[in-house]
C-alpha positions in Angstrom: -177.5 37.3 -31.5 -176.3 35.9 -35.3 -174.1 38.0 -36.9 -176.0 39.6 -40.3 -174.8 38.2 -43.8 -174.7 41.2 -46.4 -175.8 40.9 -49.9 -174.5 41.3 -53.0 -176.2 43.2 -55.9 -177.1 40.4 -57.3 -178.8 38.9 -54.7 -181.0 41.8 -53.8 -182.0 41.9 -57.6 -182.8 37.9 -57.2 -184.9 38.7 -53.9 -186.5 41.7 -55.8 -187.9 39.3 -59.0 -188.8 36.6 -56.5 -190.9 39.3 -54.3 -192.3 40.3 -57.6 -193.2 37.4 -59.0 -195.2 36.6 -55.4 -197.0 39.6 -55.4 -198.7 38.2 -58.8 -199.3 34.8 -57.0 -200.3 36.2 -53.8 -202.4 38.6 -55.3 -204.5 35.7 -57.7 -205.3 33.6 -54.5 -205.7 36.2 -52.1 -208.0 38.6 -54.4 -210.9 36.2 -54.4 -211.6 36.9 -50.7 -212.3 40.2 -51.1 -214.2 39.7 -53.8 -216.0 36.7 -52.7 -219.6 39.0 -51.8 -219.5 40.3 -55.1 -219.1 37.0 -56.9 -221.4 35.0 -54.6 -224.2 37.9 -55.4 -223.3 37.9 -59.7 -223.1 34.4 -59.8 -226.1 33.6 -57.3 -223.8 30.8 -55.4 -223.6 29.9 -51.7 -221.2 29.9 -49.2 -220.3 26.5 -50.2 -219.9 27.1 -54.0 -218.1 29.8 -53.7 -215.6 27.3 -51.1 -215.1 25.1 -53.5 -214.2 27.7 -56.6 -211.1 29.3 -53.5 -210.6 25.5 -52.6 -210.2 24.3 -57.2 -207.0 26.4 -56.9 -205.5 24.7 -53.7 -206.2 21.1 -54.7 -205.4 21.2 -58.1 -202.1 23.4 -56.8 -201.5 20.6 -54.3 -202.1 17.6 -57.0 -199.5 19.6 -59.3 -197.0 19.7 -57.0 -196.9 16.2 -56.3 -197.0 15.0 -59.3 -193.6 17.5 -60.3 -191.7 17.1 -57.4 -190.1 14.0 -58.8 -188.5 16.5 -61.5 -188.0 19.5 -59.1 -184.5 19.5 -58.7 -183.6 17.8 -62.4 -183.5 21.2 -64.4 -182.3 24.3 -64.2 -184.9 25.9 -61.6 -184.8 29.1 -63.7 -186.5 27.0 -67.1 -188.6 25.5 -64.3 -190.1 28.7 -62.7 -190.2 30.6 -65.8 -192.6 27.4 -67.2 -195.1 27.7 -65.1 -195.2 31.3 -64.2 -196.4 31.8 -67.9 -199.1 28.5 -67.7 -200.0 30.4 -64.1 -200.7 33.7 -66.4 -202.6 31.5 -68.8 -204.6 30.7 -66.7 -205.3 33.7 -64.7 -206.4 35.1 -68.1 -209.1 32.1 -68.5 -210.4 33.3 -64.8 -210.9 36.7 -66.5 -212.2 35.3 -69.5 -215.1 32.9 -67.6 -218.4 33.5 -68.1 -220.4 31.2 -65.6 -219.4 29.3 -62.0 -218.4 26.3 -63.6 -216.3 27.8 -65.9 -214.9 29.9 -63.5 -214.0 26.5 -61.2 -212.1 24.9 -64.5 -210.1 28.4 -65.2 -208.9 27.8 -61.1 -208.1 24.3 -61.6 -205.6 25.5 -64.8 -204.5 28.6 -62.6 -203.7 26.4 -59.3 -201.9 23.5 -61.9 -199.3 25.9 -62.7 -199.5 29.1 -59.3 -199.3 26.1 -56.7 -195.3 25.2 -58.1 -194.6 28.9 -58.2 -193.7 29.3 -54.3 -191.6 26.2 -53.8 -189.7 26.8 -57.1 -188.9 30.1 -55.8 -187.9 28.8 -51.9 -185.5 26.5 -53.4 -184.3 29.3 -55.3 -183.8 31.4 -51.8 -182.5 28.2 -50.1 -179.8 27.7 -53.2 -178.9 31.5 -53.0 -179.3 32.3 -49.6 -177.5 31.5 -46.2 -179.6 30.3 -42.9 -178.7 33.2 -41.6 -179.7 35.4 -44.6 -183.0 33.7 -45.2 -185.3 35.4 -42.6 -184.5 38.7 -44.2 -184.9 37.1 -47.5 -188.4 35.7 -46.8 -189.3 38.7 -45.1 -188.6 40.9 -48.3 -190.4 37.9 -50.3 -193.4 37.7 -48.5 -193.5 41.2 -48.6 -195.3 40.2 -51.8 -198.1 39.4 -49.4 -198.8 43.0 -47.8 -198.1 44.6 -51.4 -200.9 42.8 -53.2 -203.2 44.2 -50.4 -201.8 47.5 -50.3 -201.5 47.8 -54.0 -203.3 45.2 -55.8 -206.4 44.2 -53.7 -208.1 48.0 -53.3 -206.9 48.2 -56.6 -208.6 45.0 -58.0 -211.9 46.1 -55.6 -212.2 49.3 -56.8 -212.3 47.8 -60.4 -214.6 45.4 -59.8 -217.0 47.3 -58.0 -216.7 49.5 -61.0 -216.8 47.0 -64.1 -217.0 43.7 -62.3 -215.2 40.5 -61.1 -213.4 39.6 -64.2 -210.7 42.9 -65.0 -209.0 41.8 -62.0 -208.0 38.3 -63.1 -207.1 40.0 -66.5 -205.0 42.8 -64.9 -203.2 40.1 -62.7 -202.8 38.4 -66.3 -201.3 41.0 -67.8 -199.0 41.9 -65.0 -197.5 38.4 -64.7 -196.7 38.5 -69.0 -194.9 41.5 -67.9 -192.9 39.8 -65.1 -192.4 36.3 -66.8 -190.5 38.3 -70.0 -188.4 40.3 -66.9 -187.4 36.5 -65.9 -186.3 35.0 -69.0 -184.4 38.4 -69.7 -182.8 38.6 -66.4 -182.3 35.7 -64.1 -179.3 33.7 -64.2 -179.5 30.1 -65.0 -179.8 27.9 -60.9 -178.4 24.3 -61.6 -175.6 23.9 -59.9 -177.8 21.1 -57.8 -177.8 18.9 -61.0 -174.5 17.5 -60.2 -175.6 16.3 -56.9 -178.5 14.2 -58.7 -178.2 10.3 -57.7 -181.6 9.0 -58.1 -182.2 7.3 -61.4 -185.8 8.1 -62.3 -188.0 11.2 -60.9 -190.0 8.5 -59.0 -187.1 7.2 -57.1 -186.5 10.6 -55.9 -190.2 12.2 -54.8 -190.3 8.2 -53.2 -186.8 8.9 -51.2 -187.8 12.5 -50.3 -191.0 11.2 -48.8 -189.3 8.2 -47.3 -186.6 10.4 -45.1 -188.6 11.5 -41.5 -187.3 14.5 -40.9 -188.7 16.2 -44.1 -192.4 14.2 -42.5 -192.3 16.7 -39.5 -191.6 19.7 -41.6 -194.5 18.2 -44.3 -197.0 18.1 -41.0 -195.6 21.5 -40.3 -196.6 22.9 -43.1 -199.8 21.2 -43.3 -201.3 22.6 -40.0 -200.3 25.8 -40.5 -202.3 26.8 -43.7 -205.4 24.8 -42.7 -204.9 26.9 -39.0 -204.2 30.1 -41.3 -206.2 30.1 -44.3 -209.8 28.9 -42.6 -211.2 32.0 -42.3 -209.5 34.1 -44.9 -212.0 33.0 -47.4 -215.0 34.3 -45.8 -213.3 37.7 -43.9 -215.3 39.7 -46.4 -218.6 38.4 -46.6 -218.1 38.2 -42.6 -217.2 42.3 -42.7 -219.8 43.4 -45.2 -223.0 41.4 -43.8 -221.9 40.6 -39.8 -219.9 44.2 -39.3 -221.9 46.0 -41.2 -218.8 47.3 -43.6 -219.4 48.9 -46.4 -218.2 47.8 -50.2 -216.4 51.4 -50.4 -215.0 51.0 -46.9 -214.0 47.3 -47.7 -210.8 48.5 -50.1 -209.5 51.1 -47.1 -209.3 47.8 -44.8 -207.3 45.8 -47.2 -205.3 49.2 -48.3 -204.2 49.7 -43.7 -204.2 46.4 -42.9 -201.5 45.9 -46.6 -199.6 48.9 -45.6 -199.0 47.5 -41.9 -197.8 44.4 -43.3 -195.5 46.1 -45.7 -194.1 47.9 -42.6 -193.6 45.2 -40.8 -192.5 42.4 -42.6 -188.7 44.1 -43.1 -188.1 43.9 -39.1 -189.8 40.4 -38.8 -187.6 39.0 -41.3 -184.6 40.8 -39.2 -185.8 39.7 -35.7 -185.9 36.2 -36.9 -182.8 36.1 -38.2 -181.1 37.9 -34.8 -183.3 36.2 -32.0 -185.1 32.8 -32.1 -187.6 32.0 -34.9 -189.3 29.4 -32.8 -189.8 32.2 -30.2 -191.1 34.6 -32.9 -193.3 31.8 -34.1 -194.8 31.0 -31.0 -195.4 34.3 -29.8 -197.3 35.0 -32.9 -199.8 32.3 -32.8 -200.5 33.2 -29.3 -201.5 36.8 -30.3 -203.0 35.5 -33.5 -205.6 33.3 -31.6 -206.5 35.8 -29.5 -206.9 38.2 -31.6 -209.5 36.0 -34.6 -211.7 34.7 -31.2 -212.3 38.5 -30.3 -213.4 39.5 -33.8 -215.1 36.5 -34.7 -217.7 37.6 -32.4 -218.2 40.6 -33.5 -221.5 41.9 -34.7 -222.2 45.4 -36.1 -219.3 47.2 -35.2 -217.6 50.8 -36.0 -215.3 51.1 -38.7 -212.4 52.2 -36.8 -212.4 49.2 -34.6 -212.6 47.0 -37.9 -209.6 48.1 -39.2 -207.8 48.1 -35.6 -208.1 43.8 -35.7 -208.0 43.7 -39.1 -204.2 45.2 -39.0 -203.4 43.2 -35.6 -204.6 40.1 -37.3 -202.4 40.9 -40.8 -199.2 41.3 -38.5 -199.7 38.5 -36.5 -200.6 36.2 -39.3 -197.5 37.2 -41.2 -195.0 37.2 -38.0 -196.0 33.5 -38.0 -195.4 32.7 -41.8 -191.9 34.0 -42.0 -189.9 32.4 -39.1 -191.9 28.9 -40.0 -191.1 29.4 -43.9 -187.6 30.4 -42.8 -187.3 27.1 -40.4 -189.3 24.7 -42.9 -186.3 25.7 -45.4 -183.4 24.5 -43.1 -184.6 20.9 -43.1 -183.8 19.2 -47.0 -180.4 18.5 -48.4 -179.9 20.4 -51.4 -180.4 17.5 -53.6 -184.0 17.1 -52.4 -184.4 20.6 -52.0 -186.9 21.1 -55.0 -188.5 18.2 -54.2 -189.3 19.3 -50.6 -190.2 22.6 -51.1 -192.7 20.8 -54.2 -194.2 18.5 -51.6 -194.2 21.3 -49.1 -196.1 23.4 -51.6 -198.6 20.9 -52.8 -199.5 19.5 -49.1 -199.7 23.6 -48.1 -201.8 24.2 -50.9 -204.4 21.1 -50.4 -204.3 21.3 -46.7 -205.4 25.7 -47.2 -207.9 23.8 -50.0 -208.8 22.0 -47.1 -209.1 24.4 -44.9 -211.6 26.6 -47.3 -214.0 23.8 -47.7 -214.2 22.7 -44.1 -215.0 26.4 -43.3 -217.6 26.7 -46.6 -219.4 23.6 -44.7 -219.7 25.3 -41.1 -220.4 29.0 -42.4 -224.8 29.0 -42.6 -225.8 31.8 -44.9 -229.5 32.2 -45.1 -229.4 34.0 -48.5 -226.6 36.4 -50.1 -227.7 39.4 -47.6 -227.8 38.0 -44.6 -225.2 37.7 -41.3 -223.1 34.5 -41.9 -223.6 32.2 -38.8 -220.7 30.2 -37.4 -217.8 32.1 -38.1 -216.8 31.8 -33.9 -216.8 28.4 -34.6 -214.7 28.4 -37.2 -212.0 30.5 -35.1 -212.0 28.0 -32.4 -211.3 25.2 -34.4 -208.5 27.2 -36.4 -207.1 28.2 -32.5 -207.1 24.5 -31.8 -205.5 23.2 -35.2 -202.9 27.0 -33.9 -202.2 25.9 -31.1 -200.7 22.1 -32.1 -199.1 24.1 -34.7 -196.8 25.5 -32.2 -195.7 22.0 -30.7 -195.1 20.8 -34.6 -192.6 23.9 -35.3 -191.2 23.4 -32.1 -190.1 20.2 -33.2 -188.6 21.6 -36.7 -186.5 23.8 -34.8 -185.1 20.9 -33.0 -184.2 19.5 -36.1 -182.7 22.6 -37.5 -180.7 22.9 -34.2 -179.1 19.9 -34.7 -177.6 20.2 -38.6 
């Protein structure tokens, strides 16, 4: 087993902003599953409309962070995050502010420009701050940010829109992240000392010579699989519960509140385990249980409550014990002089490929009209197993090159 690397204040106060400043993110992208019934039955849209409004945030997210990755590691990465965590709130407060579906796509397209940077800014910050052997801790805490938004925010942002509709979400999540970008400006040290190592000339050379270099290819393909694998059936897990399993819209907040706290829980001794044992193994062994466990519930029908929430937290765990050893691995690969411009192209081909991912699935889910069973959805878990399951061979092949440095 690795030896553990303490802390300093410091550093826990950095992983504390950074867990913070996720939960916002997290919570943006992740709160229009839950509220996807409601919106599809306001706005009168189908299964396919309201796809493409989850999938304007990935691809304009994934555009975004192609098209800055050139400049990722040419400023200060604390001017850099704090930039477009306040465009990120500007636009979370035109989702809150949208009247109509198109609208509503346009104010996710401004929100994904500026919340799809957010996550690799903030890994290169882990990766400039933190050891190897610190950083499955560290994205344990981080992703923490994950579990917190369901525990905290997504009931939360439910219960609220149930009450006074879809909209006070987006503009609590607004209000939240002014909070936290003034927090950031007032508190976080300056992060440049990878400005000295610059040798490309323009910001082209440099997003060209990132691409160019193999290695970072396998951990781009990486990447890729795993959020179309993992985020294919998020965007429909609520319209599946309320009209397949026969859930309620006041039970729908209590599985998001278990299934939140359970990640929360966990997420502190994943983190540790893939620091002491192998992250690979930890990877691996996830998926496994993850695919099992989406083929079983996919093909549910009506089915009691208790039993709902039972897969529902099985699924969370397993989900997340697969995000932090991969994010922890993925992190290894770049030289820190590329290291903003990875975790930028890492982001943006994460985000297009979940985009991806929600559009395929908005295609293959059938929904007669907004009150009847959605049809499909065990399709949609087999394909996500299959795209799983080659996952596992393309991690396996990031270890190897982490192994080797």
């Amino acid at each position: 087993m690795t030896p553990t690397i303490p802390f300093t204040g410091y550093q826990k106060f950095v992983v504390f902003l950074l867990a913070i400043t996720q939960f916002t993110v997290v919570l943006d992208f992740m709160v229009m599953s839950p509220l996807g019934d409601i919106m599809m039955k306001t706005l009168s849209i189908s299964p396919s409309q309201f796809g493409v409004a989850v999938s304007a945030y990935a691809f304009s997210a994934g555009i975004s962070g192609l098209l800055t990755a050139g400049f990722a590691d040419r400023f200060d990465r604390k001017k850099l995050l704090l930039f477009f965590y306040i465009g990120f709130a500007t636009g979370t407060l035109f989702c809150a502010l949208a009247p109509t579906f198109p609208l509503l796509v346009i104010a996710r397209i401004v929100t994904g420009i500026f919340g799809g940077v957010i996550g690799s800014i903030s890994m290169a910050i882990v990766a400039d701050l933190f050891s190897l052997q610190q950083r499955g801790k560290v994205m344990g805490f981080v992703q923490m940010g994950f579990g917190a938004s369901q525990v905290l925010g997504i009931p939360i942002g439910l219960y609220i829109a149930n009450k006074w509709g879809w909209h006070i979400p987006f503009l609590w999540i607004a209000v939240m992240a002014g909070i936290i970008a003034l927090t950031l400006f007032l508190k976080l040290k300056p992060i440049n000392e990878h400005l000295s190592l610059q040798r490309d000339k323009t910001a082209f050379q440099h997003l060209l010579h990132t691409i160019a270099k193999k290695n970072y290819r396998i951990g781009f393909l990486s990447t890729a699989l795993l959020s179309i694998g993992g985020f294919m059936m998020m965007p429909f897990g609520s319209a599946f519960a309320i009209n397949n399993l026969k859930v309620t819209q006041e039970q729908l907040p209590l599985i998001f509140l278990v299934s939140g706290i359970a990640t929360l829980i966990s997420m502190p001794f994943i983190g540790k385990w893939s620091d002491k044992i192998s992250k690979f193994k930890l990877f691996a062994a996830a998926t496994s249980c993850a695919i099992i466990i989406i083929n079983i519930y996919a093909h549910f029908s009506a089915t009691p409550f208790w039993l709902v929430l039972t897969m529902n937290v099985l699924m969370m765990v397993a989900i997340m014990s697969r995000m932090v050893p991969s994010i922890a691995l993925t992190s290894a690969i770049p030289q820190a002089q590329d290291r903003g411009a990875f975790m930028s192209i890492n982001a943006s081909l994460q985000q297009m490929a979940g985009g991806f991912g929600a559009m395929l699935a908005g295609v293959i889910i059938v929904q007669k009209d907004n009150f009847t069973p959605l049809q499909h959805y065990d399709t949609l878990a087999m394909i996500a197993s299959t795209i799983m399951l080659f996952t596992i061979y393309m991690v396996y092949r990031v270890n190897k090159l982490v192994l080797k440095k």
